[in-house]
ZAMARGU-4260 file (C-alpha; in steps of 0.2 Angstrom, whole numbers, plus 5000, padded with zeros to 4 digits):
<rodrens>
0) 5656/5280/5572 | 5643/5292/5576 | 5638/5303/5565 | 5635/5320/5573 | 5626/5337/5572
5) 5633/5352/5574 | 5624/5372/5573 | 5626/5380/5555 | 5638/5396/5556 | 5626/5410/5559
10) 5617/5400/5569 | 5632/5399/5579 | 5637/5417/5576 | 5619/5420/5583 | 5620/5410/5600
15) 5639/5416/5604 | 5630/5436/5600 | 5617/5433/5614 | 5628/5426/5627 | 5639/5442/5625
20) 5624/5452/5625 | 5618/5443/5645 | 5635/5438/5652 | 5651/5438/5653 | 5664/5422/5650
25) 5663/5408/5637 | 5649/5395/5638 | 5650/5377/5644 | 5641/5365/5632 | 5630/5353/5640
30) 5622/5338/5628 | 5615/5322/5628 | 5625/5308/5621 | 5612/5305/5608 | 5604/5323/5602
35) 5593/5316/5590 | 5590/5299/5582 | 5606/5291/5579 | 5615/5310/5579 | 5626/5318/5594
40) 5629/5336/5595 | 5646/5343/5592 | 5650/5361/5600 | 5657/5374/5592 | 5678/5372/5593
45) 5682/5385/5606 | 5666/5382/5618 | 5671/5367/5635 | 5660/5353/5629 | 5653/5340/5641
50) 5642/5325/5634 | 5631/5317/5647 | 5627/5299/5646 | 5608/5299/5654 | 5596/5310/5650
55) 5589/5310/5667 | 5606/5319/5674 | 5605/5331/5664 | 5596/5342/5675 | 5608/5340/5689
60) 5623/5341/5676 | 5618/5358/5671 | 5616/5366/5688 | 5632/5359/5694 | 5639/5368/5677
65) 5630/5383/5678 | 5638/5387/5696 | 5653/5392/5685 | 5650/5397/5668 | 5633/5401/5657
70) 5626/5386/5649 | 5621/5381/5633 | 5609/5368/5634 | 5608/5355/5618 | 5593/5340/5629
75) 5590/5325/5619 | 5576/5326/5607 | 5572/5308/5607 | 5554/5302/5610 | 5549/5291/5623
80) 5546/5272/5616 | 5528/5273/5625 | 5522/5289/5614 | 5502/5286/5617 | 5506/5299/5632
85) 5506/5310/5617 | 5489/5307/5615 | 5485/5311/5632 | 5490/5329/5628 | 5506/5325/5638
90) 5526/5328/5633 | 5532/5312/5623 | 5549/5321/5622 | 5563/5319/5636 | 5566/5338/5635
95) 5551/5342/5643 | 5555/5334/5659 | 5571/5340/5658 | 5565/5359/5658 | 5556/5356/5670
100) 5568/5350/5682 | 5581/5363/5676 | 5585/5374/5693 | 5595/5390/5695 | 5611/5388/5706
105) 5612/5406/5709 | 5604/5425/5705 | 5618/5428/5690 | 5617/5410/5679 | 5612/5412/5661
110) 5609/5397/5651 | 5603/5397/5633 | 5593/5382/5627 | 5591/5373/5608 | 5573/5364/5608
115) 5561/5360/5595 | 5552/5376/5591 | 5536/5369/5595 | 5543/5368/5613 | 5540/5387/5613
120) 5528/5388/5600 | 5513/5378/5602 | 5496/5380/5613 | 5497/5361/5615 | 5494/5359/5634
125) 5508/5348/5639 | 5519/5363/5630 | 5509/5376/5638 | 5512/5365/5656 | 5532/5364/5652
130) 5534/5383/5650 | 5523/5386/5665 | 5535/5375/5676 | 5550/5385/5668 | 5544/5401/5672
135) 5542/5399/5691 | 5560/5398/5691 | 5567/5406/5676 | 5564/5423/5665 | 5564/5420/5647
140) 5576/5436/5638 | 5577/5430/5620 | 5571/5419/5609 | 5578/5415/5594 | 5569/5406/5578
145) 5579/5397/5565 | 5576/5384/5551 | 5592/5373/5545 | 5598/5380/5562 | 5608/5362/5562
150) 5617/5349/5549 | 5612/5335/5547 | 5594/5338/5549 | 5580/5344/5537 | 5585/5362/5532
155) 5565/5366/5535 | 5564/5360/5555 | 5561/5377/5563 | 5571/5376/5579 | 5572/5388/5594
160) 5585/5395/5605 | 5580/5404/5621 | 5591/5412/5633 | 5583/5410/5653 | 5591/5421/5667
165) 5584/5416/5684 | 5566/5425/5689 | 5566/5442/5698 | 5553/5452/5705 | 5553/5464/5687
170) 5550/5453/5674 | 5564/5459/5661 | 5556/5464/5641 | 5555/5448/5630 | 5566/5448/5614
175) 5562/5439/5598 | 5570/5434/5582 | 5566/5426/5567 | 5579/5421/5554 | 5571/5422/5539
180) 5570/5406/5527 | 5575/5401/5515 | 5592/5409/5510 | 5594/5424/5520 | 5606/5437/5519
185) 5617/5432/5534 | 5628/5449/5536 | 5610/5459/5537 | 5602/5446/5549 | 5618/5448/5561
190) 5618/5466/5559 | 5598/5466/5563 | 5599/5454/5579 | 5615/5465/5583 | 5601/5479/5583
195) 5589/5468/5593 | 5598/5466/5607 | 5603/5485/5610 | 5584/5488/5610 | 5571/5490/5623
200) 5556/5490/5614 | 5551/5492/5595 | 5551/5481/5580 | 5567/5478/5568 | 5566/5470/5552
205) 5567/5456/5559 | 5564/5453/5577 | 5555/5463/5590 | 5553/5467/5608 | 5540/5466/5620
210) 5540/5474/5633 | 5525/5465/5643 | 5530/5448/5640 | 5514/5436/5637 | 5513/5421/5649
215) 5519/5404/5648 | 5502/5397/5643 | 5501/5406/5628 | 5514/5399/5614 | 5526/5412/5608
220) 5527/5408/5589 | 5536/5423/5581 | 5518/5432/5572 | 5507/5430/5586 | 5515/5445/5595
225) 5524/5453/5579 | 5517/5471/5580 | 5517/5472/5563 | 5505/5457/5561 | 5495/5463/5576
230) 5493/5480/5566 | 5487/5473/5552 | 5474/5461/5562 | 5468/5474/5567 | 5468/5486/5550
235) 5456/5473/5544 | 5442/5482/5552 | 5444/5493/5539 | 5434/5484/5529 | 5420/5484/5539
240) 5416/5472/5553 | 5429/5458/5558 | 5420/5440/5563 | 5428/5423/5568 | 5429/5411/5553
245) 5420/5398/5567 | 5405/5412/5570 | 5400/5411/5551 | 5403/5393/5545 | 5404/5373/5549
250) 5418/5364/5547 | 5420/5345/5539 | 5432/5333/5536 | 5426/5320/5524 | 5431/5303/5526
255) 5428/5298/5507 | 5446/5293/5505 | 5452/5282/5489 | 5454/5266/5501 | 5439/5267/5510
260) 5429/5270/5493 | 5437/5256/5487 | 5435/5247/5503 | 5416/5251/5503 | 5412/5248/5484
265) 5409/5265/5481 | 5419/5270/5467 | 5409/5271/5450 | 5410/5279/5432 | 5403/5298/5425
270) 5391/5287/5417 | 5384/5283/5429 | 5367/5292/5434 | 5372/5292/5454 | 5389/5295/5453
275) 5398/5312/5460 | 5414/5321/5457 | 5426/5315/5472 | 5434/5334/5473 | 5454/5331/5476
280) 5465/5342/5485 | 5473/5343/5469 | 5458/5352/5461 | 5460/5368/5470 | 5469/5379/5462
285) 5479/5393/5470 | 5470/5406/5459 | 5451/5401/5469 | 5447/5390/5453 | 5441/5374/5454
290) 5449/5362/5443 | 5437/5353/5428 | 5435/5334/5430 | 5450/5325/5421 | 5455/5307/5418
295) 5460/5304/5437 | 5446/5309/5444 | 5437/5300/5454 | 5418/5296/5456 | 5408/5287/5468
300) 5391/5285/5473 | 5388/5298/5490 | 5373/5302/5500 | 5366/5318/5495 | 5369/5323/5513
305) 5387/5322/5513 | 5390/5330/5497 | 5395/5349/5492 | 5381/5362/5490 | 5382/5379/5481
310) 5391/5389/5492 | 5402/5380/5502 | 5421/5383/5504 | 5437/5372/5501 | 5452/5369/5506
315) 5467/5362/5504 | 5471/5351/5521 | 5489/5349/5516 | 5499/5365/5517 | 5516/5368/5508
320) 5529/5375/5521 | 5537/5384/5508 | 5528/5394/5492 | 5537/5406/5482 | 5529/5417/5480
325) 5518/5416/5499 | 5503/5410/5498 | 5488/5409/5510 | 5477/5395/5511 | 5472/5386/5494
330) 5455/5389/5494 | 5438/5391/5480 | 5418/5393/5480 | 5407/5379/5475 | 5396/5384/5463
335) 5380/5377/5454 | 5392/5372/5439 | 5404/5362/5451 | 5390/5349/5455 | 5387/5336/5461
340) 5404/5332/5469 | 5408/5329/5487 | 5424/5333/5496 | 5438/5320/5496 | 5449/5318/5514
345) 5461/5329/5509 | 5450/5341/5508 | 5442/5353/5523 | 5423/5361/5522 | 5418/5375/5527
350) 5399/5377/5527 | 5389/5394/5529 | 5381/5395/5544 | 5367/5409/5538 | 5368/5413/5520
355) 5382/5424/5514 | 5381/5440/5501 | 5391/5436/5486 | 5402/5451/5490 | 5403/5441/5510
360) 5410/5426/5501 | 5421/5433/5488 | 5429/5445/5503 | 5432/5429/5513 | 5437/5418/5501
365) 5450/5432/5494 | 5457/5434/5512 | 5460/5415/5516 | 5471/5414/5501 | 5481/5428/5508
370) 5499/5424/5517 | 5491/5436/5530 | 5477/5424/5533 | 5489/5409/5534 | 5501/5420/5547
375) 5485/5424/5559 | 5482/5405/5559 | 5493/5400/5570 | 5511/5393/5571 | 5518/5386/5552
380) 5505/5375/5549 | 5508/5358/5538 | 5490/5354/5539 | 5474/5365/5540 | 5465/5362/5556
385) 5446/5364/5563 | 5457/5375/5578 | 5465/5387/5568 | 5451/5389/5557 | 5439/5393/5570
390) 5446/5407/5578 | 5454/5415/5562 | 5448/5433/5559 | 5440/5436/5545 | 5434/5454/5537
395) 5419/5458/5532 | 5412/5472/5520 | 5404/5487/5526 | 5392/5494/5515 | 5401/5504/5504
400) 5415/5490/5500 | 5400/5477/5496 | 5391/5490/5483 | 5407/5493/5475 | 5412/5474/5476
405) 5393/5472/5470 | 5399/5484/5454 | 5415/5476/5450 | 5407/5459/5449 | 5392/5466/5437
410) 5407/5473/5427 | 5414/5457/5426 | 5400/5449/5423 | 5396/5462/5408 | 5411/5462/5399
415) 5411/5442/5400 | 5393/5442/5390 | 5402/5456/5377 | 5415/5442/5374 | 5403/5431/5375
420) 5394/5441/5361 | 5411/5446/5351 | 5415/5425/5350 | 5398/5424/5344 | 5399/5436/5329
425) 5415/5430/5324 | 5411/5412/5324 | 5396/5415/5314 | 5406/5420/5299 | 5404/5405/5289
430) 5388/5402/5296 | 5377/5413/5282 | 5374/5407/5265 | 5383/5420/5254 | 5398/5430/5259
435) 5390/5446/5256 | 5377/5442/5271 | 5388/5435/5282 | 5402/5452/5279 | 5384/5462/5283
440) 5382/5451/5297 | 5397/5455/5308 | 5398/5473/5302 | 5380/5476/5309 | 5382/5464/5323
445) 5399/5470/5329 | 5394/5489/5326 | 5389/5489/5343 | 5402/5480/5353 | 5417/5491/5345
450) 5407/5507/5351 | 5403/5502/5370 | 5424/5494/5369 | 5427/5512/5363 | 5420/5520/5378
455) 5425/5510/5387 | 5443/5513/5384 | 5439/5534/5386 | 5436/5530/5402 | 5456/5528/5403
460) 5457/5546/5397 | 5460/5558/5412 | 5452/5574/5398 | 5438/5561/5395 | 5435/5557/5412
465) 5436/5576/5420 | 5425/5583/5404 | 5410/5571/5411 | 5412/5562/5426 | 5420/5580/5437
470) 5409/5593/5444 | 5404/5606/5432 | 5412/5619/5439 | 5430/5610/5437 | 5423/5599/5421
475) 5421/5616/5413 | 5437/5625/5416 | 5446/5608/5409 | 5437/5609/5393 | 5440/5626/5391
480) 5459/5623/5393 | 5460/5608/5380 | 5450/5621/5367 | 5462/5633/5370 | 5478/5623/5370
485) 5470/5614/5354 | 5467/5632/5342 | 5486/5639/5345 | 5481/5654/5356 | 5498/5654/5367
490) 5493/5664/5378 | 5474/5661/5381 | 5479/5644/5384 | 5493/5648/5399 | 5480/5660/5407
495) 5467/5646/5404 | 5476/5633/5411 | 5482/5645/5427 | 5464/5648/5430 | 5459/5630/5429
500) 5472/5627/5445 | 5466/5641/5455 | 5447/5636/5453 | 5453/5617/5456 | 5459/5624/5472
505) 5445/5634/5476 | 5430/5622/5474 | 5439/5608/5485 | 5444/5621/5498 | 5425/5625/5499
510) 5421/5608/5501 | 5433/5606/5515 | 5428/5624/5523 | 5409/5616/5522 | 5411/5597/5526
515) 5425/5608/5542 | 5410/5616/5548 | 5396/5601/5548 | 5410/5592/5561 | 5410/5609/5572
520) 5428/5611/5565 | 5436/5627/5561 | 5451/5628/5550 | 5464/5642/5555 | 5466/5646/5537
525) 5446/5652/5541 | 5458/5669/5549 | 5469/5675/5532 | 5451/5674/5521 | 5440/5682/5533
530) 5452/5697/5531 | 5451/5697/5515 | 5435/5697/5512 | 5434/5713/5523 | 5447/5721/5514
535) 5433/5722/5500 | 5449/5724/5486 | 5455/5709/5482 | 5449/5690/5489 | 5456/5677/5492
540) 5465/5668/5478 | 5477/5654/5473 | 5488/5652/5491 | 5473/5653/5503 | 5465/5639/5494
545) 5481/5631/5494 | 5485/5632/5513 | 5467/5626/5516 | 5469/5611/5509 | 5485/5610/5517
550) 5480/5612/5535 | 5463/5599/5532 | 5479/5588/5526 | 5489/5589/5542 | 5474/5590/5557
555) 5472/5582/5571 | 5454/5586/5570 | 5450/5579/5556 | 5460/5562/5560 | 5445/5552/5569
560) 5432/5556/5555 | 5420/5541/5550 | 5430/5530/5537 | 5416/5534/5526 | 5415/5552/5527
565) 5421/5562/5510 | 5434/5574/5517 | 5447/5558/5522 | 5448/5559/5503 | 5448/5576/5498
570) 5462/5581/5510 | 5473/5571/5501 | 5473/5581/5485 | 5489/5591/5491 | 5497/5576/5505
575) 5507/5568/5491 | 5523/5577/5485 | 5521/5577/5468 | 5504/5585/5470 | 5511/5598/5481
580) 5526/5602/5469 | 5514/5604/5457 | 5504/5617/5467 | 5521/5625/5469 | 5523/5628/5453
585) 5509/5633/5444 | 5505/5647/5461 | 5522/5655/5457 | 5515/5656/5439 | 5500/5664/5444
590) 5510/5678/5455 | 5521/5680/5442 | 5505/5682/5428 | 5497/5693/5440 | 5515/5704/5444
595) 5517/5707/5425 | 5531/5695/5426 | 5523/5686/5410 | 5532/5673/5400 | 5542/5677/5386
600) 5531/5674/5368 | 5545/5665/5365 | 5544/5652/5379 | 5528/5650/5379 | 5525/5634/5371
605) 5537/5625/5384 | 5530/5634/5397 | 5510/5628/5393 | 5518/5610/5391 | 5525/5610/5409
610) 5511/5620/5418 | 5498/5606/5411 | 5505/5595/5417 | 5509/5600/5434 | 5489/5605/5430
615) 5486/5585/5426 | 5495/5580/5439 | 5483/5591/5451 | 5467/5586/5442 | 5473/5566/5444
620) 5477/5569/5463 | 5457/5574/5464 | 5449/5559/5453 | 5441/5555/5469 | 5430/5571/5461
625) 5420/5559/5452 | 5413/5549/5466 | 5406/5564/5476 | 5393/5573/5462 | 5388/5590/5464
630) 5369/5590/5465 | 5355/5605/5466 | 5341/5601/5474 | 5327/5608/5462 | 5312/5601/5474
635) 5308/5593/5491 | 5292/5583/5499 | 5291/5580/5515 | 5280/5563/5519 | 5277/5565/5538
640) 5270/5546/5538 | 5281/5539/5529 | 5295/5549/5536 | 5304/5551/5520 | 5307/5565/5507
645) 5305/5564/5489 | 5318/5572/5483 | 5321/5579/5462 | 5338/5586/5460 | 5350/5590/5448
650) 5367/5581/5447 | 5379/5592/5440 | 5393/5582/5433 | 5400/5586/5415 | 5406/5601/5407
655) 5388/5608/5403 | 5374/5613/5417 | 5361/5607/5408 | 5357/5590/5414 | 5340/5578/5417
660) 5330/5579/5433 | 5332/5565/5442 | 5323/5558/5458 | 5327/5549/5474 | 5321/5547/5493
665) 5329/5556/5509 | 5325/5549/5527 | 5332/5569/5531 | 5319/5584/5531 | 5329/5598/5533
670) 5334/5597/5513 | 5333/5615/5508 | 5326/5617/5488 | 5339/5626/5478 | 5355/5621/5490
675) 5368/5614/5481 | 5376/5597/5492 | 5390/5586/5488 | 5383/5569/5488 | 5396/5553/5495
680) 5400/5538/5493 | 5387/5531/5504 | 5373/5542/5494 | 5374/5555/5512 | 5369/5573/5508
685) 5383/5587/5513 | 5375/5604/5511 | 5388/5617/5503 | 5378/5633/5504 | 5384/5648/5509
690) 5402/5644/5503 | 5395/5635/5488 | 5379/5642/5478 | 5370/5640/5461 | 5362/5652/5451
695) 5360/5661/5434 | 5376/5672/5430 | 5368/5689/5429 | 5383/5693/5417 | 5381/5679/5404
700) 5362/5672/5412 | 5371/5654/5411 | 5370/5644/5427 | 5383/5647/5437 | 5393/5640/5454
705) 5396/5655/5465 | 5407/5655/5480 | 5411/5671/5489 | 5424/5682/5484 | 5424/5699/5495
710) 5413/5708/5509 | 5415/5724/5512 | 5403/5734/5524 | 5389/5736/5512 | 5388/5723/5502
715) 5393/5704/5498 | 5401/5701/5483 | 5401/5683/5475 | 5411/5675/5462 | 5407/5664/5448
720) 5419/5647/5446 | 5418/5645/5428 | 5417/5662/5421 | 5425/5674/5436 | 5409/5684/5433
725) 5404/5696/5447 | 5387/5694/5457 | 5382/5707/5473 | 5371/5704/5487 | 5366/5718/5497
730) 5353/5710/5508 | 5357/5708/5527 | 5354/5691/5526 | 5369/5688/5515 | 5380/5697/5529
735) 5370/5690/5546 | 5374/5670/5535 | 5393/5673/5530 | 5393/5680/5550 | 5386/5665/5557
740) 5400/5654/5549 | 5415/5666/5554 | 5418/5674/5535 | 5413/5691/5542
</rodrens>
């Protein structure tokens, strides 16, 4: 008896869905008499079923069929005995032919076909050649992706089932579907596909539509054309530049295989002087290590030209179908330490073609162990080849990821020698003669390790961090709130911690109104401060800084800047919802402080507890604070030849204003001496003057962050950040400057 095959129930449940969807009336089921192997294929129960004894009438079967009813199509998926015309890059399968000769018997016939998803999938040219045939005579409406879409077959074989209506002159949108594997959630896959077919364009969770079908030539497995994967293709420019694995390295495929080493008297001992490490698919780990030798590994005697250098990448050949968690490419660095060794068979090469940057090879090597990487490779790979290698997109770091990927690896490298040293100590224990030296010994010794781990772990302190690493402006308001919180003053400490938020506010809306400007960009907020600096009684305050900010958050203008550039960061301090509830909050505070609706003595504690930390939470929406310093330039040299400036400035970072003179070298001459600037991530200077200025307080003489406060006819009056101290311009320079930028 013959044992037969038959679809799964959803896949079932999915097939009778998309004959609903296309046309009306039950399906006839056409099939070969063998399906596959030794199988047939048995119809679902209520479906008219009709086996077909030769493969080569099928064709002709199903367009007699097809005059009455849609079809669903089950060809054989036998191979031809003579399969070397596989090799010849043409079909070794009957149902290629049988596609091919597949003909439309009128404008109305649908007919839904179950193939091998390779049919549908692969670039292969005798694929590529079916499909084309196909589609002068049918449009493809849907295809659907399912593995274990059939018993009595491997649960992984991914199998495809495409619905063809005969072609018209408008090509109709394509819809694709992918169950997802293993185990998937049937009632929300057929709720999802249910959603698929309604559409005409978009992305589900599962499926998609496009609607500019690609052509026959080019395989249609599921992520080539998935929007979201296309999206993030292309997000990888984000990194920097994107390259084509093939543009930067070699690829090899050793033929050092156990057998032929055998076979050639190659194998050897690690005792002996020429013998190499034989590196095993095995040896790479999924982590990017490169396992030590063992007791199986192998060693040979190699040509030093076919063995690994410093440098290369490895990879895994083999591919698991199915890793929980995904996985990308199993791949690792050589380095110095891994040598000598060459690459077994199993394993692929991938040689620099120029020298990489260690932050180069790291990026890349990071990103082919991604599932992302795997998906842009092509259909479900089993084995990695030189094809989907080749043209694989890589990304590449710009400059400012490779400095701070340069920075994280000296980290690493630092805290490794600290450990390093700590292991040291603590072995030396019972290395000294007497106890008391050896007690002496570590003490000393380990003195300073336990101080630099304790910075270190400050550095997780948000109070730690703001008090050093933030602007001084904002640096010294925080202090000032921890003092007063920590001596009992109730009420000092709420105003404190009010002021903090508002001069928080303040200084980022400056830099946005500044950075606004130096793009030609003028905030509408710009409108309400101008006013009141005209009104000459009271300037602006807590919500014009607020709606700043939240304008700079939510532009259109500001939404092609530079990736680089500082204000994609800082108009983020109030885009997140916790940061903006926080805002809420602690303004209303301030009106009510300033309205003389002042908190109860009584509920002040519990009031200074929830407006800190609305305050922390502001303060840790703005940590990117501490990567753009405030700087005063203190002195500029202009070296015409060498066109370059020599440049001593002040970096003003940390709760105090007096800081070193430091030096460094500008290719820009129109550095102005005693301008404060906001230096970014790519060391580019930002000048902050007239909304941003620096001078001594003429109130306390400390040195002071001034930004403008009110203009009235007469006179410009600014207002210290730190101290709310008072300082007035009179001079017609002041006015003509603050006109020039719109604030008058």
């Amino acid at each position: 008896m013959v044992e037969t095959a038959k679809l799964s129930s959803l896949s079932e449940q999915l097939v009778a869905m998309g004959f609903d969807r296309f046309v009306q009336g039950v399906p006839a089921v056409l099939s070969s008499s063998l399906f596959a192997g030794e199988l047939a294929f048995s119809a679902p129960g209520s479906w008219q079923s009709v086996c077909e004894p030769s493969w080569a009438q099928l064709a002709a079967r199903a367009g007699e069929l097809l005059a009455d009813r849609p079809l669903f199509l089950v060809p054989t998926w036998e191979r031809r005995e003579n399969s070397a015309k596989s090799r010849a890059n043409e079909p070794d399968s009957y149902y290629a032919e049988i596609m091919t000769s597949c003909r439309p018997p009128s404008l109305d016939a649908v007919m839904a076909v179950l193939l091998p998803a390779q049919a549908w999938a692969s670039d292969r040219p005798w694929a590529a050649e079916m499909r084309t045939k196909v589609a002068e005579h049918w449009d493809t409406l849907l295809v659907v992706y399912v593995s274990g879409a059939l018993t009595h077959l491997h649960s992984n074989l991914e199998t495809a089932v495409v619905f063809l209506r005969p072609r018209a002159q408008t090509r109709p949108v394509l819809k694709v579907f992918q169950v997802p594997h293993p185990r998937p959630d049937e009632a929300a896959v057929i709720k999802d596909f249910e959603r698929l077919l309604a559409r005409q364009g978009g992305r589900g969770e599962h499926g998609y539509v496009l609607r500019e079908p690609p052509g026959p030539e080019q395989g249609l497995h599921f992520d080539r054309f998935d929007p979201q994967v296309l999206q993030r293709r292309d997000d990888l420019a984000g990194f920097g530049a994107v390259n084509a694995l093939g543009d930067l390295f070699t690829f090899h495929l050793a033929p050092f295989g156990e057998v032929a080493l055998k076979r050639n008297k190659q194998l050897t001992s690690p005792r002996d002087p020429g013998g190499v490490r034989m590196l095993q698919a095995r040896d790479i780990g999924r982590d990017g290590t490169i396992a030590p030798p063992s007791e199986e590994t192998l060693w040979a005697t190699i040509p030093e030209d076919k063995q690994l250098a410093a440098g290369d990448l490895v990879i895994r050949r083999l591919i698991a179908p199915l890793i929980v968690p995904p996985h990308g490419f199993f791949t690792a660095e050589v380095s110095e330490e891994d040598l000598p060794a060459a690459a077994s068979e199993q394993v692929v090469v991938l040689r620099p073609i120029k020298p990489l940057s260690r932050p180069q090879a790291r990026l890349i090597t990071m990103f082919l162990r991604t599932p992302l990487a795997l998906t842009l490779s092509g259909p479900r790979l089993t084995t990695t080849t030189m094809k989907a290698l080749s043209t694989l997109p890589v990304p590449q770091p710009d400059e400012a990821l490779t400095k701070a990927l340069d920075e994280l690896t000296a980290a690493k490298q630092q805290l490794k020698r600290w450990e390093q040293q700590a292991d040291s100590v603590i072995e030396s224990v019972f290395q000294e003669k007497t106890a008391a030296r050896a007690r002496a010994r570590v003490i000393d010794s380990g003195r300073a390790l336990r101080l630099r781990v304790e910075a270190a772990s400050l550095l997780d302190d948000l109070g730690h961090s703001v008090r050093t690493r933030f602007p001084y402006p904002i640096a010294y308001r925080w202090r000032e709130t921890e003092a007063r919180i920590s001596t009992g003053d109730a009420q000092a400490a709420y105003v404190a911690i009010l002021d903090t938020a508002e001069e928080l506010l303040c200084y980022v809306a400056q830099l946005v109104l500044a950075l606004a400007l130096a793009q030609n960009i003028t905030l509408g907020a710009v409108t309400a401060i101008r006013d009141k600096l005209a009104g000459g009684r009271s300037g602006p305050g807590f919500g014009d800084w607020a709606n700043v900010l939240n304008e700079a958050a939510t532009s259109r203008q500001l939404n092609n800047l530079p990736e680089a550039h500082p204000l994609n960061d800082i108009r983020t301090l109030l885009a997140h919802a916790d940061a903006e509830k926080a805002r809420q909050a602690l303004s209303e505070r301030r009106n009510d402080q300033a309205h003389l609706r002042r908190v109860d003595p009584i509920d002040l504690p519990h009031a200074i507890d929830v407006a800190f930390a609305d305050l922390t939470c502001l303060v840790e929406r703005a940590r990117f604070l501490a990567d753009l310093p405030l700087i005063e330039i203190t002195d500029v040299h202009w070296d015409a030849f060498a066109r370059s400036a020599h440049v001593e400035y002040r970096e003003l970072a940390g709760d105090h204003p007096v800081v070193p003179t430091r030096t460094m070298a500008s290719p820009s001459n129109e550095l102005e001496k005693g301008s404060l600037y906001l230096r970014d991530t790519d060391g580019a200077l930002h000048l902050l003057r007239p909304f941003l200025t620096g001078r001594d307080c003429p109130t306390c003489r400390s040195w002071s962050t001034f930004h403008v406060d009110r203009a009235p006819k007469d006179v410009v009056i600014f207002k210290s950040l730190e101290h709310g101290h008072i300082l007035e311009d009179s001079s017609a320079d002041a006015r003509r400057l603050l006109g020039q930028i719109g604030l008058v």
